[in-house]
C-alpha positions as a printed NumPy array, in Angstrom:
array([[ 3.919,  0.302, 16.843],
       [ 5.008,  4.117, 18.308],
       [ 7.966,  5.181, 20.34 ],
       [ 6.545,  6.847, 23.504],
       [ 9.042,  9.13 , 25.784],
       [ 8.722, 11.866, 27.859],
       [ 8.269, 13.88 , 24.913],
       [ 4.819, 12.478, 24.131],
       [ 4.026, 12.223, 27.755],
       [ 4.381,  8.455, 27.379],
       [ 1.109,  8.511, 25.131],
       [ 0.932,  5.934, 22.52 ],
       [ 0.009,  5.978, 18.748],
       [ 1.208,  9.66 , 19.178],
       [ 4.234,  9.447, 17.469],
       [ 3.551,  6.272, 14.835],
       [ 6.21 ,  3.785, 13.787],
       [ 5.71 ,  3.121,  9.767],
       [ 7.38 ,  0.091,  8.004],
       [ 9.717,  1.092,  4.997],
       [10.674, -0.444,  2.278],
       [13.51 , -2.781,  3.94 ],
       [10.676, -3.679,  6.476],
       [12.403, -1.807,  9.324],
       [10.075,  0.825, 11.351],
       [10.823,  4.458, 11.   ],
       [ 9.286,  7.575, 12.253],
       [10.355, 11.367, 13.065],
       [ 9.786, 13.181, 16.322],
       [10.895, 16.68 , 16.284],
       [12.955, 17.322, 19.543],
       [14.92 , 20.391, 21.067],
       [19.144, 20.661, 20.609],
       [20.992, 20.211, 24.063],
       [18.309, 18.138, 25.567],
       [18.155, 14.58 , 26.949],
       [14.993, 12.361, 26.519],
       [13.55 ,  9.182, 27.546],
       [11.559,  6.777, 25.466],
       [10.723,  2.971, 24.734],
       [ 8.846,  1.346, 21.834],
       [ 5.328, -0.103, 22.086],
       [ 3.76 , -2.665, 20.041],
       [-0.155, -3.938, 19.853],
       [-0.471, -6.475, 23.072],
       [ 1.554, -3.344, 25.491],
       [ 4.496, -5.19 , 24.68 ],
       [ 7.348, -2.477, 25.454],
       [11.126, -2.595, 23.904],
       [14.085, -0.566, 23.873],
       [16.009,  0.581, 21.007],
       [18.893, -1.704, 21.231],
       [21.187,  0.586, 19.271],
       [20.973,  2.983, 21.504],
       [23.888,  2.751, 24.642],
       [22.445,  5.026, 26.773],
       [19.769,  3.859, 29.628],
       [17.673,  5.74 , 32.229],
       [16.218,  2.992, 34.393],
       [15.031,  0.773, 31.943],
       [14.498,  3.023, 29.285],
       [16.718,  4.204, 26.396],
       [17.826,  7.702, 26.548],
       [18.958, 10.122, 23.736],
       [20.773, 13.429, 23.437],
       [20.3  , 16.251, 20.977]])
């Protein structure tokens, strides 16, 4: 599983998601302050996923802001 955005030019197993210890996913992508971004989530089988706890949406995917 990876999140993919416009950061990562939508390229998967860039940015990996890795299970922890409460078997949640985690990861880190390293983005600029005062900027808005797009991504989605994408698991084996293309099946794609928002991040639920996220309000924000841009079409149909979530959107963040540093």
């Amino acid at each position: 599983m990876s999140v993919v955005g416009d950061f990562n030019d939508w390229q998967s197993g860039v940015h990996l998601l890795k299970r922890r210890m409460d078997g949640k996913r985690a990861g880190t992508v390293g983005l600029p302050s005062s900027s808005t971004h797009s991504f989605r989530y994408l698991t084996a089988g293309d099946y794609w996923f928002n991040d639920e706890g996220v309000g924000d949406r841009e079409d149909a995917n979530s959107c963040l802001h540093t």
